[in-house]
N, C-alpha and C positions, 0 to 999 in steps of 0.2 A: 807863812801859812799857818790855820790853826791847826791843831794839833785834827781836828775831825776833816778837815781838805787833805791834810796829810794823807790821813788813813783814806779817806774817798780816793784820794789819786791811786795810792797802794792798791788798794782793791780792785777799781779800774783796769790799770798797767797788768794785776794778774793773772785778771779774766782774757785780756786780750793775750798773755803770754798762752793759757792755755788754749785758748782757741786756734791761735797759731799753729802752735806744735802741734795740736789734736789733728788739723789740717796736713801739716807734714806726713804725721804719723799715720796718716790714711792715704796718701800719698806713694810711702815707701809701700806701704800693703800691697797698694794697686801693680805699682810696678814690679814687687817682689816676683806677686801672683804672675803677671806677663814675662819674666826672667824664666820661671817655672817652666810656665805654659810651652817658651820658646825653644827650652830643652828637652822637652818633653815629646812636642809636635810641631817642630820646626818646620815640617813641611805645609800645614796652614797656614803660620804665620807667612809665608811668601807667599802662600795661595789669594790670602785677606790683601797683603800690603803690594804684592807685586815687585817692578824692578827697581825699587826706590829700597824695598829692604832687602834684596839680593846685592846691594851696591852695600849697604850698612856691614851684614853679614859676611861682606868678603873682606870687609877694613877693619874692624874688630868683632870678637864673638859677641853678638849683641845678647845672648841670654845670662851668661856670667856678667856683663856690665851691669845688668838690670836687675840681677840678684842682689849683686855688691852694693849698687846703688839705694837701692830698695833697704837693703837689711841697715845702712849708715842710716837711710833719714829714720827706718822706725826706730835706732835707738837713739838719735837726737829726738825726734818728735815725744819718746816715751818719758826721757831725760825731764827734757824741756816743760812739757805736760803735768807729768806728776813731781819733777819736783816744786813748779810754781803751787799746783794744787792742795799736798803736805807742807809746801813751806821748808824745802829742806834743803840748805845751804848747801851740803853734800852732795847733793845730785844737780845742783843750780850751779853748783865750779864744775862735775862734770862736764854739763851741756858745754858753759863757757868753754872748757878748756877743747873739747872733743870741735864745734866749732871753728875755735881758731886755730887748732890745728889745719882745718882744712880749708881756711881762709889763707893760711902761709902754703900750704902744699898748690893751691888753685893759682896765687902769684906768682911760685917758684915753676909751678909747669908754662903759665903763662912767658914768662920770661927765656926760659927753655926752649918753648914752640917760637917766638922770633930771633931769638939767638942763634939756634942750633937745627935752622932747617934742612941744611945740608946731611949734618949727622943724622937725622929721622930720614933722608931718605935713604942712605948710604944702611943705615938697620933694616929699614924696612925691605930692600934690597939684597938683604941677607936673609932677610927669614921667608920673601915668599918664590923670591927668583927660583931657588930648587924648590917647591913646593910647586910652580908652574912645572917646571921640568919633570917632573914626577908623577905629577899626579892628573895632569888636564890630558881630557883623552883617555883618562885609566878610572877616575874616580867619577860617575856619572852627577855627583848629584854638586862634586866642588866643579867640572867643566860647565854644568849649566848656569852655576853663580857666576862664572867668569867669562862666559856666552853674553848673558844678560847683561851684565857691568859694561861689555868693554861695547856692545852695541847700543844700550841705552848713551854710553857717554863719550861715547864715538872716539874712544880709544886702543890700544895693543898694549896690553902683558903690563907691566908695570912701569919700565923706561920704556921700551918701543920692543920693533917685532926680536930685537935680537936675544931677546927674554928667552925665546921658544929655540935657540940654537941648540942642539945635542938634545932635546925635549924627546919623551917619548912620540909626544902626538909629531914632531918634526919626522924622526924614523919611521913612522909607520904610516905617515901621507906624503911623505916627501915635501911638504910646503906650511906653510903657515897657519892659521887660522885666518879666514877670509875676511875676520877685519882689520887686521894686520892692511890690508889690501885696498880698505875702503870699498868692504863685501865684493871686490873682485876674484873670481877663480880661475886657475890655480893663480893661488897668490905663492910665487918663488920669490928670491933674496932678490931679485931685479926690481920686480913690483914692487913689494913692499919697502926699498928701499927711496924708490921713485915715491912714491906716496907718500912715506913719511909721516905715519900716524901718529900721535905722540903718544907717550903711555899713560896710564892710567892715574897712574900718581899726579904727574903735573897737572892733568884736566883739573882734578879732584881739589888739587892744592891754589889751582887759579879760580877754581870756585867760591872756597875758601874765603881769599886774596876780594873775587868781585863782593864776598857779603860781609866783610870784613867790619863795616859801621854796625851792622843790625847783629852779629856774634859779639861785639864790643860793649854794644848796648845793654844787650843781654847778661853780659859777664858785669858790666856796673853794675845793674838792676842787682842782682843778686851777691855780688859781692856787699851793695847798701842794703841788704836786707840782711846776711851773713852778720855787721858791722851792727845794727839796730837790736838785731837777737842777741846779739853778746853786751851792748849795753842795758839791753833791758835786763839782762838773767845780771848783769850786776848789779844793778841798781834794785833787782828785790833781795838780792844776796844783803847788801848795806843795809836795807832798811831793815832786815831781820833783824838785826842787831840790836835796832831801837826800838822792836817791839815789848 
């Protein structure tokens, strides 16, 4: 190419690097601001979204995800943006490097989540099993996230009803929570064993399992877009050089 295509392409490639990231970078904003929003007046947020983000909010704290998320893309997007804009290799190997770290951490979770599905639930079974014990029945506003959850998804507790054994709410009603039961009452260890609801996790994880292509898709999509952003940010890195 002549040396003025060269530069056309260069200039081209930049413009679209910062449009990119500008994109990003208003992105992460968005979401930062609804991370905020979520910790701030979490009770709207289920008010707007309903039992779709009462299922969210019981599986991880959706307002720190959204922070954390939010605050990564504005400093790639700011990265990415201004350094294509100044032109400045320094901040163009950050982006890269900042990036593909989270291109290797997004494969190594990947691989982690069908390895070690057992282990996630065997933790997960750790950290919420006393937490059901404790606090449903006690804490109004974590019992109605987990009202909502287990009758939207037609589940009990996290394995099944024997989540709720030695439980406060077990003590102080003598029975289960009635979806334990398949909203039958009194649901006792006979019913609900009869029933056989399954817990929350497995629903949740054969949901998973049924969208497994269009979460996959998703994760290419974006893994070749992660891959396109780190060749571009090199490829204006290089061409500094010969400016």
């Amino acid at each position: 190419l002549s040396p003025g295509a060269k530069m056309g392409c260069f200039t081209f490639i930049k413009v679209m690097m910062i449009l990119f990231n500008l994109a990003i970078f208003l992105s992460g904003g968005t979401l930062l601001g609804v991370g905020i929003w979520v910790r701030v007046d979490g009770q709207s947020f289920l008010n707007i979204f309903g039992a779709l983000s009462s299922s969210i909010l019981q599986v991880v704290n959706v307002g720190y995800l959204l922070i954390v998320i939010g605050a990564v893309l504005l400093v790639i997007g700011f990265l990415g943006c201004y350094g294509a804009q100044k032109e400045s290799k320094c901040l163009l190997m950050m982006f890269f490097s900042v990036v593909l770290i989270i291109f290797i951490a997004e494969v190594a979770a990947a691989v982690l989540a069908l390895v070690f599905t057992g282990l996630a639930e065997t933790l997960l079974t750790g950290l919420v099993t006393p937490l059901l014990k404790e606090k449903y029945g006690v804490d109004p506003a974590f019992t109605k996230i987990w009202n909502m959850t287990m009758t939207e998804v037609h589940c009990c507790g996290l394995n099944n009803y024997t989540d709720f054994n030695n439980s406060y709410f077990y003590a102080a009603h003598d029975s289960y929570p009635m979806q334990c039961c398949d909203m039958q009452e009194p649901c006792n260890s006979t019913l609900a064993a009869k029933t056989d609801v399954e817990g929350c996790f497995k629903q949740i994880l054969e949901e998973i399992r049924t969208n497994a292509g269009v979460a996959g898709g998703v994760a290419a999509g974006i893994a070749a877009l992660e891959i396109a952003a780190m060749a571009v940010s090199m490829y204006l890195y290089c061409r500094l050089d010969e400016k």
